[in-house]
PAVEX-397694 format. One record per residue (C-alpha): x, y, z; residue in one letter; residue number from 1. Coordinates in steps of 0.5 Angstrom, whole numbers. Each point is the difference from the previous one (the first is absolute). Last residue first. Layout:
N
REC     X     Y     Z dolum lumro
REC     X     Y     Z     A   NUM
...
% end
This chain:
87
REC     X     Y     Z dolum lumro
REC    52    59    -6     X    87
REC    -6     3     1     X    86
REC    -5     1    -7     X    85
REC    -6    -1     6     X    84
REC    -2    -6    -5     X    83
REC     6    -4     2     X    82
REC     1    -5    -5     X    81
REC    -1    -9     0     X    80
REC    -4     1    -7     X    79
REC    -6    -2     4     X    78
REC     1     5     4     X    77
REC     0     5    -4     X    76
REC    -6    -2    -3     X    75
REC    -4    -1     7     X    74
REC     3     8     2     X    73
REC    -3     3    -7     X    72
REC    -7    -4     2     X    71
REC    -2    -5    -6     X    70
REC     0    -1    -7     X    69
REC    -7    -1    -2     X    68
REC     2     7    -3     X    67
REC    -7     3     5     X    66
REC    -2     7    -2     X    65
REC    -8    -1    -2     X    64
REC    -2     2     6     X    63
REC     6     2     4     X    62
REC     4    -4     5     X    61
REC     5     1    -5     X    60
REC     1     6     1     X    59
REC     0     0     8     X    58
REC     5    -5    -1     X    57
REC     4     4    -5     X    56
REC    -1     6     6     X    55
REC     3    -5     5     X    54
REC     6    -2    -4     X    53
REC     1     8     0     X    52
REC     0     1     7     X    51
REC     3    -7     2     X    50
REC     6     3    -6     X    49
REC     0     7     5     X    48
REC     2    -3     6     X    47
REC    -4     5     5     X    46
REC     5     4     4     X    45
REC    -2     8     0     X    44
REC     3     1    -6     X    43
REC    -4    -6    -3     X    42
REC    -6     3     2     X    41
REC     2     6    -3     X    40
REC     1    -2    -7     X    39
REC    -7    -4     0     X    38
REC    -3     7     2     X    37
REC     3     2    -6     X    36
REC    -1    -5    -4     X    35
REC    -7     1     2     X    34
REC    -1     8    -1     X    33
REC     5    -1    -7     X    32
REC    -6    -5    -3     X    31
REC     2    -7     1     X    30
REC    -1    -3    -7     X    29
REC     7    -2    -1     X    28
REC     2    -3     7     X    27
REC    -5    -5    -2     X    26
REC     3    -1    -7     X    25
REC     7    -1     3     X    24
REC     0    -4     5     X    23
REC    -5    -6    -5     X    22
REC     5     2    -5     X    21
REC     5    -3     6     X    20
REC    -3    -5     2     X    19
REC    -1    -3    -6     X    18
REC     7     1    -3     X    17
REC     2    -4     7     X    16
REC    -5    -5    -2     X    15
REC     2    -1    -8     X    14
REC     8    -1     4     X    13
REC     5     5    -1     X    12
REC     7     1    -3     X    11
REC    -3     1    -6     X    10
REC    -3     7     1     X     9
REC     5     2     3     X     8
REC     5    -2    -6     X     7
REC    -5     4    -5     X     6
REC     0     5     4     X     5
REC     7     1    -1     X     4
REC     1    -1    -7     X     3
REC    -5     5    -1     X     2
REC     3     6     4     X     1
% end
């Protein structure tokens, strides 16, 4: 298991890991209610990477919560990727 996240750790770029822990810490402090209704909003269509880079905006938006790295779809189109995770 290791080996292998090591490799997918690896193969990406210091931005990329950056969006990604960005990701995940936001959807980490959504309580059950919020993530739920977040959950509900993507089955009834909404892309849920935007909703999620629209929860990382809104953190660090924050008082005291800005990385100085900029907006999560900036960073991801600096390094040329799709920030809605579309392939």
């Amino acid at each position: 298991m290791a080996a292998k996240v090591d490799t997918a750790i690896c193969d990406r770029s210091v931005e990329e890991l950056a969006v990604g822990y960005l990701r995940y810490e936001a959807l980490r402090k959504l309580n059950p209610r919020q993530f739920t209704e977040l959950h509900m909003r993507n089955l009834q269509g909404e892309w849920f990477d935007d909703m999620v880079d629209d929860l990382v905006g809104r953190t660090l938006a924050q008082p005291g919560m800005n990385t100085g790295m900029g907006s999560v779809p900036q960073i991801a189109e600096d390094v040329g990727s799709n920030p809605t995770g579309a392939t």
